[in-house]
C-alpha positions as CSV (number, residue, x, y, z in Angstrom):
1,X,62.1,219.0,146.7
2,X,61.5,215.7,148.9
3,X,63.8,212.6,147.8
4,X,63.1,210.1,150.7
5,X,63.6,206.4,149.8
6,X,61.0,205.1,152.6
7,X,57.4,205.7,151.4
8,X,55.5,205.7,154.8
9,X,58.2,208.4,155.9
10,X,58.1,210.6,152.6
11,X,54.5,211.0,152.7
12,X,54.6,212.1,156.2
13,X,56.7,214.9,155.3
14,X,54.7,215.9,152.1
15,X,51.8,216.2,154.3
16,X,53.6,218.0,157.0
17,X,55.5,220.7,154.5
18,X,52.1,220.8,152.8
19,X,50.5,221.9,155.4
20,X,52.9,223.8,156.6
21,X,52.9,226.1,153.4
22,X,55.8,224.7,151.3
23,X,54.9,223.4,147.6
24,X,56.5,219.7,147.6
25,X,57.9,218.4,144.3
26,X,58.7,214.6,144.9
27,X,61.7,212.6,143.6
28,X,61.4,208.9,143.8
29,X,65.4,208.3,143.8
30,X,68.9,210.5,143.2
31,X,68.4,210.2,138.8
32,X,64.7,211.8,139.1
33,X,66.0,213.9,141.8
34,X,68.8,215.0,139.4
35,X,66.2,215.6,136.6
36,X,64.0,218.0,139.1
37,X,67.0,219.9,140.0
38,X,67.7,221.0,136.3
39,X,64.0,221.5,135.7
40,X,63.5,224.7,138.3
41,X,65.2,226.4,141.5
42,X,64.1,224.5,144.2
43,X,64.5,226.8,147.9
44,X,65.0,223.5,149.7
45,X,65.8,220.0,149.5
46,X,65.2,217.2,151.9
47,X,67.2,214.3,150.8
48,X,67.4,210.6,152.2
49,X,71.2,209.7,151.8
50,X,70.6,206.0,152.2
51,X,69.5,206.1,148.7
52,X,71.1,203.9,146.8
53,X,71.5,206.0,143.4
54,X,72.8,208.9,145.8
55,X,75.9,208.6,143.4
56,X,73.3,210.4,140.3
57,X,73.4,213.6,142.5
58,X,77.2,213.8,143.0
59,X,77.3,212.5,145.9
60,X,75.5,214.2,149.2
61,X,78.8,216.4,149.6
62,X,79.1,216.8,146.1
63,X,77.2,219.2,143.1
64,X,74.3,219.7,146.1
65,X,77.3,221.4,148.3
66,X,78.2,224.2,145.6
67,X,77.0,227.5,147.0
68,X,74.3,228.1,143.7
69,X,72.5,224.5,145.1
70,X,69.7,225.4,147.5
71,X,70.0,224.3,150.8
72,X,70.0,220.3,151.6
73,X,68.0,218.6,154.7
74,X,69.5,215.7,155.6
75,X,67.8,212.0,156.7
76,X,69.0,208.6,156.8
77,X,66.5,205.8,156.4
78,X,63.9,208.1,159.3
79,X,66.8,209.4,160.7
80,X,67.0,213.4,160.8
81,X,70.3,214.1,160.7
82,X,70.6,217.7,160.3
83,X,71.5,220.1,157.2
84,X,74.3,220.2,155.0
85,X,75.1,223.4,156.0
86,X,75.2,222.8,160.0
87,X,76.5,219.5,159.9
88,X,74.7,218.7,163.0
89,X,72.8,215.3,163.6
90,X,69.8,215.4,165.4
91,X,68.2,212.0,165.6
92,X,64.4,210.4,164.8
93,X,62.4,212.2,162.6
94,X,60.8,215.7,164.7
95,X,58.0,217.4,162.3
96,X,58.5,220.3,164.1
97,X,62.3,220.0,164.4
98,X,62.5,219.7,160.3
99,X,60.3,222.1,159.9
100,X,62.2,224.6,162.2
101,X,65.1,223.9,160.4
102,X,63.3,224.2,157.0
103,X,62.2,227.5,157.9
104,X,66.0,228.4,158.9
105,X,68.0,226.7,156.0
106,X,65.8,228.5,153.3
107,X,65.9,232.3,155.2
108,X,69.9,231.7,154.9
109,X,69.7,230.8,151.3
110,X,67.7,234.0,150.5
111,X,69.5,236.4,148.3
112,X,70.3,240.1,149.3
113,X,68.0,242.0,147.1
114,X,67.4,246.0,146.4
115,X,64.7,248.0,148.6
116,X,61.9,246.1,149.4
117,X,59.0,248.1,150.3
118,X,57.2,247.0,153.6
119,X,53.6,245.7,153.9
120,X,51.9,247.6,157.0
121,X,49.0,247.6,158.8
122,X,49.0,249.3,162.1
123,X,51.7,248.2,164.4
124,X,51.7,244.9,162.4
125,X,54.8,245.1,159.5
126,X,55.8,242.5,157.0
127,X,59.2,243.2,155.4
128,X,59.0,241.7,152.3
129,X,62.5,242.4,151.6
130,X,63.9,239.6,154.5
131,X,60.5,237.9,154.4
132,X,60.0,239.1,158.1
133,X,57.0,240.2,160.2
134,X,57.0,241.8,163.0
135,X,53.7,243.3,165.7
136,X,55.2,246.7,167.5
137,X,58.6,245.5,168.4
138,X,58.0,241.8,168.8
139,X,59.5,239.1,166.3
140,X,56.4,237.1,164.6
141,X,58.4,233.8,163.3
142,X,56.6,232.2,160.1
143,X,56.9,229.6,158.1
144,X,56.4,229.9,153.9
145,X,52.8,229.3,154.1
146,X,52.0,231.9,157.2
147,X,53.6,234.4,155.2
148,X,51.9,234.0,152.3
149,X,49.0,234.0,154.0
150,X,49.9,237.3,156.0
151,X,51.0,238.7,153.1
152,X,47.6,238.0,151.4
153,X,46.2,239.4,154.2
154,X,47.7,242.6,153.9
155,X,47.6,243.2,150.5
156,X,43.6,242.8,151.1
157,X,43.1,244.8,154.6
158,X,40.4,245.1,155.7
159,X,38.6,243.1,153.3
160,X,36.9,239.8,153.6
161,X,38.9,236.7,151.7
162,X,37.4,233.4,151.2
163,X,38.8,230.3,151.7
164,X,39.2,229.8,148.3
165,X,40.7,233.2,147.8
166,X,43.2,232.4,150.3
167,X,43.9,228.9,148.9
168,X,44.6,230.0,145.5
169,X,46.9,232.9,146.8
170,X,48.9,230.2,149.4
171,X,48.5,227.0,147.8
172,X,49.4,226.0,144.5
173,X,47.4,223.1,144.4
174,X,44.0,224.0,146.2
175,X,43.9,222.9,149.7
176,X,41.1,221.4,151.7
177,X,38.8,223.7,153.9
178,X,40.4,222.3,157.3
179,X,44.1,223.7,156.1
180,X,42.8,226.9,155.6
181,X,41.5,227.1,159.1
182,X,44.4,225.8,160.5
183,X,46.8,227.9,158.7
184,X,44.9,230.4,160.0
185,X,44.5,229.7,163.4
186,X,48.3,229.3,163.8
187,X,49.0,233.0,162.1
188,X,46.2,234.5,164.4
189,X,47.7,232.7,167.4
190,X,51.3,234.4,166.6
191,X,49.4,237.6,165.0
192,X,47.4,238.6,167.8
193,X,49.4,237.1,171.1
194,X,50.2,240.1,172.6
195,X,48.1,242.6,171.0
196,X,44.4,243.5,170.6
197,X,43.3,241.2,167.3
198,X,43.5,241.6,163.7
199,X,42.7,238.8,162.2
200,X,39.0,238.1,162.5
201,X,36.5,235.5,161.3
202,X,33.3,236.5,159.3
203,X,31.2,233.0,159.6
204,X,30.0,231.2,156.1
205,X,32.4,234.2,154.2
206,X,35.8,233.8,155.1
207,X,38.6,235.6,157.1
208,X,40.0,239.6,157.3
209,X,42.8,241.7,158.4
210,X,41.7,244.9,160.2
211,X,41.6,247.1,163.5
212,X,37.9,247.1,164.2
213,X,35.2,244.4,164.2
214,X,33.7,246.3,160.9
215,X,31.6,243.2,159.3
C-alpha cells in the first residue's frame, strides 16, 4: 500500500513498484490508509509520515509497529528515510534504493511455511518455499514481479507465452507491451549472466524458458 501525501512523488513510486512487479493499492491520507489496512493483508507499506492525519493510523510507531502489521517503508515529504524495522535514514528519494529495500522488508515478513516443492529446470531452481531462485550455485536476486514472471516461466517450460499470457499471470491489471519486454529483459539479464541462455525470444509470438533454440 502507497500512502504518500505529495502527488508528483506518489505517482513516481506507483510507476516504479508497478513496474517493478508489485500490485500498488493507493491511500490518499492515514483514515483511507486505515480503511485499506482492514480491507486485505498488504506485504508492504510505504507511508509518508508528514501526513497530517498520521494520528488515524496510530501513530507511525504505533498499530503499524505490532509484529501482525506488514512491513512499513518510511518517507518524509521526498525524503527516504528508511523502514520501520531498520530504523535507518537514508536520504532523497533512490528508486532503486526503495526498491532494494522493498524487496528486503517483504522477504523478512514472509512466514515460515511447510515443504514447498521447488520449480526446476536444468541447473536453474526456484524455491518457492523462500521465494528464491538460484542458476547452479549462484544467487539470482528478484524482485515480486521477476519471480512471478520466472515462476510463469517455469511452470510453462519450454513453451512459448505471449505477452498477454505473461501479463495476466504477473500483472493484475494488464500491463503495456513495453513492461513485458522490460520485465523481461531484466530476468534474462540475471537468468542467463553466467550461463548458456534460457530465456529466449520467438518474434511476433512471445517469450520461452528452455535449453535448446527449439522454435
Amino acid at each position: 500500500m502507497l500512502t504518500l501525501g505529495d502527488e508528483r512523488t506518489a505517482q513516481l513510486l506507483r510507476t516504479t513498484l508497478r513496474l517493478a512487479g508489485y500490485r500498488v493499492v493507493p491511500a490518499r491520507n492515514g483514515a483511507e490508509a486505515r480503511l485499506r489496512l482492514t480491507e486485505r493483508r498488504f506485504d508492504l507499506v510505504v507511508l509518508d509520515v508528514t501526513l497530517p492525519d498520521l494520528h488515524r493510523l496510530g501513530g507511525a510507531r504505533g498499530s503499524l509497529a505490532e509484529p501482525a502489521r506488514p512491513p512499513v517503508l518510511l518517507l518524509a515529504g521526498g525524503e527516504f528515510l528508511g523502514s520501520m524495522r531498520s530504523g535507518a535514514g537514508h536520504g532523497p528519494v533512490q528508486t532503486e534504493e526503495i526498491l532494494a529495500t522493498a524487496e528486503r522488508l517483504v522477504r523478512a515478513a514472509e512466514p515460515a511455511s511447510g515443504p514447498v516443492p521447488a520449480l526446476r529446470y536444468d541447473d536453474l531452481v526456484l524455491d518457492e518455499a523462500s521465494c528464491r531462485a538460484r542458476r547452479g550455485r549462484r544467487p539470482i536476486p528478484l524482485t515480486p514481479g521477476e519471480y512471478r514472471l520466472l515462476r510463469c516461466l517455469l511452470l510453462h517450460a519450454e513453451q512459448v507465452l505471449s505477452k498477454e499470457q505473461i501479463g495476466r499471470h504477473v500483472w493484475s491489471d494488464l500491463p503495456t507491451v513495453g513492461a513485458v519486454e522490460r520485465l523481461v529483459s531484466r530476468l534474462r539479464r540475471k537468468v542467463d549472466e553466467e550461463g548458456d541462455t534460457l530465456i529466449h525470444t520467438r518474434r511476433g509470438f512471445g517469450y520461452w524458458l528452455g535449453r535448446h533454440a527449439r522454435f
